[in-house]
C-alpha positions in Angstrom: -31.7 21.4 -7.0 -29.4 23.7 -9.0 -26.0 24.1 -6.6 -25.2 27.5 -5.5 -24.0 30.3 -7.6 -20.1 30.7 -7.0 -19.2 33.5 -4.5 -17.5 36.5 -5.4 -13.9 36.0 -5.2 -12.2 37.3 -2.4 -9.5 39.7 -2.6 -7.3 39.6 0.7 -5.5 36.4 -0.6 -4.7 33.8 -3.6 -7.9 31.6 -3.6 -7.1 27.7 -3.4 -8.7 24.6 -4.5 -7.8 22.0 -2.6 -9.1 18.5 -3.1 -8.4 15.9 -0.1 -8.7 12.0 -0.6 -12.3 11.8 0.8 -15.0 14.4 0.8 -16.8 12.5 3.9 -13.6 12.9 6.0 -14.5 9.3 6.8 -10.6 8.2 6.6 -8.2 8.5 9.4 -5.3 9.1 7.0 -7.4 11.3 4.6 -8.1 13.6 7.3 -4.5 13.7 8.4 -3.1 15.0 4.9 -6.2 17.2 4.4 -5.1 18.8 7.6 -1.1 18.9 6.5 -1.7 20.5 3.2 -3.9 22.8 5.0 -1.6 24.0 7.6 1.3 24.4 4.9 -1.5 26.5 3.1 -1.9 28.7 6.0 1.5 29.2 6.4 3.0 29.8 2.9 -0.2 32.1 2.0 -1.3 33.8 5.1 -5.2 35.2 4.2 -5.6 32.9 1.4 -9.4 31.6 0.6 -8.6 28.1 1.0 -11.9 25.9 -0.6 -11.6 22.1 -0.1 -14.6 19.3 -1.8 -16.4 18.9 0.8 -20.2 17.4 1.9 -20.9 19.8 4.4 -19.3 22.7 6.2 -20.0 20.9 9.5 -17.5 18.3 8.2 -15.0 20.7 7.6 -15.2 22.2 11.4 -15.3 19.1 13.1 -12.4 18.1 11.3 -10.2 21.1 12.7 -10.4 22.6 8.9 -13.1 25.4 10.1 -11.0 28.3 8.5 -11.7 26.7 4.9 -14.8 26.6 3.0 -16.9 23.6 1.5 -17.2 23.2 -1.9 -19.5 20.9 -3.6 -17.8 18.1 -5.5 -21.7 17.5 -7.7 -20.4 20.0 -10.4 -17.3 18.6 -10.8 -19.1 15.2 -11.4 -21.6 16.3 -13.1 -18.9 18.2 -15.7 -16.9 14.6 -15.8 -19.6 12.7 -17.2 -20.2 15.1 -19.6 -16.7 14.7 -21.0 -16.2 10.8 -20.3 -20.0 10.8 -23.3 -18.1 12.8 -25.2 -15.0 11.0 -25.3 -16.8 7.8 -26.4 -18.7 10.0 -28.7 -16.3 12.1 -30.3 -14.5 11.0 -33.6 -10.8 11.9 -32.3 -8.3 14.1 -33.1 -9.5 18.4 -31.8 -12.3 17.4 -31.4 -12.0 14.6 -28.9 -10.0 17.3 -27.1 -12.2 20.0 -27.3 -13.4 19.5 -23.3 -9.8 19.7 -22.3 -8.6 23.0 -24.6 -11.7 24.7 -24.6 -14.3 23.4 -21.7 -16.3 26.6 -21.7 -17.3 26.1 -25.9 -17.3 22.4 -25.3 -20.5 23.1 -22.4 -22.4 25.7 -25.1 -21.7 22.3 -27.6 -23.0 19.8 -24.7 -25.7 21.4 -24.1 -27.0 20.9 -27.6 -26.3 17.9 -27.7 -27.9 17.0 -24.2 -24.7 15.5 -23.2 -24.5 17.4 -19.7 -27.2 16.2 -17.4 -27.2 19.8 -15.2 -25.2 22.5 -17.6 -25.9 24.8 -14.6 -24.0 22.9 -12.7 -21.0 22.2 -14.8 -21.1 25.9 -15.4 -20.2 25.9 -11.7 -17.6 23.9 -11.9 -15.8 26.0 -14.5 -16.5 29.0 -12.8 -14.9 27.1 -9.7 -11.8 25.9 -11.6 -11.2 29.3 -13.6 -11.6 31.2 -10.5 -8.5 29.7 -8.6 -5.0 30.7 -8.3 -3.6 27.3 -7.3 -4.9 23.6 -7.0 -3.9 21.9 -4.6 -4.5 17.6 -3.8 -3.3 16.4 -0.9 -2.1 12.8 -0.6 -4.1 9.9 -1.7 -4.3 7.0 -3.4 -6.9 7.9 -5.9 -5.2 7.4 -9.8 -5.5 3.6 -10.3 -7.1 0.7 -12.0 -10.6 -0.3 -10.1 -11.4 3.2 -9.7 -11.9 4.1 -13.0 -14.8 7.3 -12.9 -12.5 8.7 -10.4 -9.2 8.6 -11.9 -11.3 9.9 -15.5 -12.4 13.1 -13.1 -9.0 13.8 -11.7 -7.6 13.9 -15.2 -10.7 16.5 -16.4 -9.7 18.6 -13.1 -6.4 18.6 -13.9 -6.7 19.6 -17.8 -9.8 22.1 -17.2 -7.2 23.9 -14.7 -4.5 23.8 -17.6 -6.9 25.7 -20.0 -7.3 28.3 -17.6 -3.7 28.3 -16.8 -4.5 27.5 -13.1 -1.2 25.7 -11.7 -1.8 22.5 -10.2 0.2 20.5 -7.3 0.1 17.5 -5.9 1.4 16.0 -2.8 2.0 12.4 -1.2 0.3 10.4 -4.4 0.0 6.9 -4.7 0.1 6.6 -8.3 -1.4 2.9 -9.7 -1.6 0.3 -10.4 -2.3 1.5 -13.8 -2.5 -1.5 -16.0 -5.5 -0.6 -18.2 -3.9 1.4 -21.7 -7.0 3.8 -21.6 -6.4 4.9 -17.5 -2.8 5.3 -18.2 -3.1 7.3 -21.3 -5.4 9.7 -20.1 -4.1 10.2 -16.3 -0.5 10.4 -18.0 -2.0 13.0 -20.2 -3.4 14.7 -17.4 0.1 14.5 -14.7 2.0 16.2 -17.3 0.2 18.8 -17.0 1.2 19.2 -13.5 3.0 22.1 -11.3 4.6 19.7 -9.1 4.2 15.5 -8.4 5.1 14.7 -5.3 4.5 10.7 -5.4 4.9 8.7 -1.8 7.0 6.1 -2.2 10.2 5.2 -4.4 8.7 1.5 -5.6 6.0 0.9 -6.9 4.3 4.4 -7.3 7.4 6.4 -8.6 8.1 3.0 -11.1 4.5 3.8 -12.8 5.0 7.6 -12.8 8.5 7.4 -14.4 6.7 4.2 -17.0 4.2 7.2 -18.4 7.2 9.2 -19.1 6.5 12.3 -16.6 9.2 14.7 -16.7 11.7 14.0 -14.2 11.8 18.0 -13.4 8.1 17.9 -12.6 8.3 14.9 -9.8 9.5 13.7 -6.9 9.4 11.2 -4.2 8.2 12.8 -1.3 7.3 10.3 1.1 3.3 10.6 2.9 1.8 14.1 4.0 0.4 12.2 7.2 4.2 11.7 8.3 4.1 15.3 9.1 1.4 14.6 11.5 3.3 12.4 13.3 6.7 13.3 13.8 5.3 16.9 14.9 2.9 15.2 17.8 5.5 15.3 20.8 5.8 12.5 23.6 3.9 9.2 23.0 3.8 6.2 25.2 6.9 4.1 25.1 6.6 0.7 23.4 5.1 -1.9 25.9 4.1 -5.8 25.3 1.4 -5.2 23.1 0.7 -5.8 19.6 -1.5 -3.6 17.0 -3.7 -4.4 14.6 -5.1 -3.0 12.0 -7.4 -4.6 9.2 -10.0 -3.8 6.4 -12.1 -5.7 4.4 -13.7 -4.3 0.7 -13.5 -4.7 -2.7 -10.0 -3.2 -3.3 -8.5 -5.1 -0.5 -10.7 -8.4 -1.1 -9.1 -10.4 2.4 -10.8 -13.3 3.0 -13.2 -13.1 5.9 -12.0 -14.9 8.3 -8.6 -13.0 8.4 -9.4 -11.6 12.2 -9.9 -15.0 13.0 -6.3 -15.9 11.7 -5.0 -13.2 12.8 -6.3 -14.1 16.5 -4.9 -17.5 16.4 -1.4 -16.4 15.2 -1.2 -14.2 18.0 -2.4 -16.8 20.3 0.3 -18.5 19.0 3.4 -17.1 18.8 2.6 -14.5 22.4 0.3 -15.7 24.2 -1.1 -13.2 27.1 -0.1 -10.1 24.6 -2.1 -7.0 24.9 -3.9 -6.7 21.7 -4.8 -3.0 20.3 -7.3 -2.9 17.4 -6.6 -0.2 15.9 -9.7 1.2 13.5 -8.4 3.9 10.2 -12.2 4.0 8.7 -15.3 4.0 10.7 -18.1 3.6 8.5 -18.2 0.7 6.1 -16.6 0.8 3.0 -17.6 -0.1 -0.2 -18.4 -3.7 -0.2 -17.2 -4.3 3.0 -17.8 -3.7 6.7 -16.2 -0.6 9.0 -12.8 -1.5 10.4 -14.0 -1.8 13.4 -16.6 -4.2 13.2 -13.9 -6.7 11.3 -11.4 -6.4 13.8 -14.0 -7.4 16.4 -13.1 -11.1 15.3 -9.3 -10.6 16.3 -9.6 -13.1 19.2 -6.0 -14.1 20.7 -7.3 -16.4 23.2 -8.5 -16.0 26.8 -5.0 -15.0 28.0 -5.2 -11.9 26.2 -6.5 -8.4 26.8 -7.8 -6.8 23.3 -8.7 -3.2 23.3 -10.9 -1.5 20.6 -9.7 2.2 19.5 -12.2 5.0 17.5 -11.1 6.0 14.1 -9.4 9.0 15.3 -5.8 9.7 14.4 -4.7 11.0 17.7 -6.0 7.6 19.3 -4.5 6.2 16.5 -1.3 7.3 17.0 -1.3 6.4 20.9 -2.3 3.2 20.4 -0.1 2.0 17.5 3.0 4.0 19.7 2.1 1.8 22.8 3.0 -1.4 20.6 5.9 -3.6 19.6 5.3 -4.9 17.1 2.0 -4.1 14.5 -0.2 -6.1 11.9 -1.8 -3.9 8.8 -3.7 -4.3 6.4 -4.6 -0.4 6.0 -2.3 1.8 4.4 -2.3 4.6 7.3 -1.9 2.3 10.2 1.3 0.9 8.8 2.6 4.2 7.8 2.2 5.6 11.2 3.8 2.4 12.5 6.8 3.0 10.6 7.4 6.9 11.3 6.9 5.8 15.2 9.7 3.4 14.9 7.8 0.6 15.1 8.0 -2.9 12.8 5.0 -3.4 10.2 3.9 -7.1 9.2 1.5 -5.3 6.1 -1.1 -7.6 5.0 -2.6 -7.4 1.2 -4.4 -9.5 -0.8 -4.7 -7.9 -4.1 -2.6 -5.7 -6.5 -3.5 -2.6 -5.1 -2.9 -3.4 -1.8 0.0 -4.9 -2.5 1.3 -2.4 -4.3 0.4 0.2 -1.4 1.8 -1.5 1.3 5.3 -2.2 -0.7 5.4 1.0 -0.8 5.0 2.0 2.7 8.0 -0.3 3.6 10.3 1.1 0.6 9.2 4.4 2.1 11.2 3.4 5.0 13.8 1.8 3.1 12.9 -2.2 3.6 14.4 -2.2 6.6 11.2 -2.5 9.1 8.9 -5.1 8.7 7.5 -7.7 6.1 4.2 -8.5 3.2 2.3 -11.3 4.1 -0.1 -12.7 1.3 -3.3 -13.7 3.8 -4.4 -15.9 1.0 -1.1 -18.2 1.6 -1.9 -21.5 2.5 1.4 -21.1 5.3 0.2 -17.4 6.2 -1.0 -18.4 10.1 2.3 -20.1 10.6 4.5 -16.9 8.3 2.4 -14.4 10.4 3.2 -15.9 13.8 7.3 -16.2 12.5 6.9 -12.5 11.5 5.6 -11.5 15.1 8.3 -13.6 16.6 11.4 -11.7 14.2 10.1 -8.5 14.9 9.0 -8.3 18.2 12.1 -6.6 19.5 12.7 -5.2 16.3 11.5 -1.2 17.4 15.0 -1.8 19.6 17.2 -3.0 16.1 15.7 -0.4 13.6 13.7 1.9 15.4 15.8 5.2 15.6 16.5 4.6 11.4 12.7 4.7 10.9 12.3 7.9 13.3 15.3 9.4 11.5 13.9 8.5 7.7 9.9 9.7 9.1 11.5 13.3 10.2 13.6 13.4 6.9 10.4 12.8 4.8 8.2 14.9 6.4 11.2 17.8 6.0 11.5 16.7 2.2 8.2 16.8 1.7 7.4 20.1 3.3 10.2 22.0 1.1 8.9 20.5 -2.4 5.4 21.7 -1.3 6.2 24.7 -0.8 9.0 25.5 -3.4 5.7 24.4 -6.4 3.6 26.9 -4.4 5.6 29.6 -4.6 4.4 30.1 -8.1 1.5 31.6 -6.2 3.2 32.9 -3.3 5.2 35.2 -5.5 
């Protein structure tokens, strides 16, 4: 079926495309920095027509996003395709750049060709892209090796906007790994184009931005959007004798699966009796993998113990992990809350992407509040119950410094947002 025809554009406010991490809001964290980018939208351009990808308008208002509008993100795919046959097509040189410079003759040229399985549809997506002031991507961790077809459509969003000299900005990006030539070239190609970078952390992300030679001017480190979320939530419960834990298992993280298991008797081991809190960041199952929840669900302590399973909802989240003293994490989010509650992080990861990730949640916060653990370490039951034992009265040693650098981020981040807006605020 041939998507809708775009609607007329509205003339009370700067229209906005705004593209959060996932278009199923399935994501605790991608929620959270959908809804931060959102509400700095709101306030920056009061009566803007604020349009984020989308599957369903339903999503959007049961997500507390109800004042935007869904988008379909089919034409945009559809459009990416196209240009990914070209490029392996083309002979080089104009025109192997003719879908960046000049996307409107490049869809008269696909369709010829038959190159563009639905021109109606990539029509749409021009339309879509030409018809913005601003585009806007909230934090994510999207531009990286093993996600190939979706860093190739963030670099055709990014130079379609620059041929209609739409400005686009960026927030709270986890940039890499990017260790295959043709992803770097062409998402390098792609972020200079950019308004504003905002990239999360000062290791590993700002290391591969600075590698593809981004203009210092156009970039900074601005810590996670979802940081915003959480220094702005007010009183939480105080830190009790419990522990967190938060795990996933797919492709990109690749843990072995009995890691709940290990992660049970390691408790078991080094505090015994400890209230457990299983803390879930993605409900439905992720690509190659299970939900978080039904992984967790083999976190067994020992009979002493009391473990309590949490919905993937960020304000449960948040009350849970705040409740703890200590918490385990292998997801990205969990441990990033953790650390802007004050609260020591033992992050988990078993590939380069995770690792890379979760390094850069604790150089967010300065390497001062927790540990990496490799699960695949023939020592990591006996590392993981040392690590519960060094920080479990560790929120008391260096939990006002993480406070302090989570409200400091959150205020850093909010003034680079809005300073690359203004271009449309003006």
């Amino acid at each position: 079926m041939a998507p809708p025809s775009p609607p007329e554009r509205r003339t009370t406010g700067p229209r906005v495309l705004v593209v959060p991490g996932s278009y199923v809001f399935d994501n605790v964290g991608d929620v959270v920095m959908a809804q931060v980018a959102v509400a700095r939208l709101r306030e920056a351009l009061p009566g803007a027509d604020l349009r984020l990808y989308a599957a369903s308008q339903e999503l959007l208002d049961a997500n507390d996003l109800a004042d935007t509008r869904a988008v379909s993100d089919r034409p945009w795919f559809v459009w990416s395709a196209a240009v990914e046959r070209w490029r392996r097509r083309a002979p080089g040189g104009a025109l192997l750049a003719l879908p960046d410079e000049h996307p409107r003759r490049f869809l008269r040229l696909a369709r010829l060709g038959r190159l563009v399985s639905d021109p109606a549809a990539a029509a749409a997506f021009l339309d879509e892209v030409a018809q913005a002031d601003l585009v806007v991507l909230p934090g994510q961790g999207a531009m990286r090796d093993g996600s190939d077809r979706r860093t190739l459509r963030y670099a055709t969003l990014a130079l379609v906007a620059r041929a209609f000299a739409v400005p686009v900005v960026a927030v709270g990006q986890g940039i890499g790994p990017l260790d295959d030539p043709r992803l770097a070239d062409r998402i390098g190609v792609a972020l200079r184009t950019f308004h504003g970078l905002g990239v999360r952390d000062p290791g590993p992300s700002a290391e591969t931005v600075a590698g593809l030679g981004i203009d210092p001017a156009r970039w900074r480190v601005t810590g996670d959007d979802a940081i915003e979320a959480v220094v702005g939530r007010g009183a939480l419960p105080a830190p009790d004798d419990r522990i967190g834990v938060s795990l996933r298992n797919n492709r990109a993280a690749a843990v072995p699966a009995d890691l709940p298991a290990a992660v049970g008797r390691s408790i078991g081991a080094s505090r015994p009796g400890a209230r457990v809190e299983l803390v879930s960041m993605m409900e439905k199952a992720a690509r190659g993998g299970v939900s978080d929840s039904a992984f967790l669900a083999g976190v067994d302590p020992g009979a002493a113990s009391a473990v309590v399973g949490h919905e993937a909802r960020a304000d449960v989240a948040l009350d849970a992990l705040a409740s703890c003293r200590v918490v385990i994490s292998g997801t990205y989010h969990a441990a990033v809350f953790a650390q802007s509650l004050g609260i020591p992080v033992i992050c988990l990861a078993a590939t380069p992407y995770y690792v890379q990730k979760l390094q850069g949640v604790l150089a967010q916060f300065g390497d001062v509040g927790g540990t990496l653990l490799d699960p695949n370490d023939p020592a990591f039951e006996r590392d993981l119950a040392a690590a519960i034992d060094r920080w479990w009265d560790g929120s008391d040693e260096v939990g006002e410094r993480l406070r302090t650098d989570a409200a400091a981020q959150a205020a850093g981040a909010r003034r680079f947002f809005l300073d690359r807006i203004s271009v449309v605020a003006a």
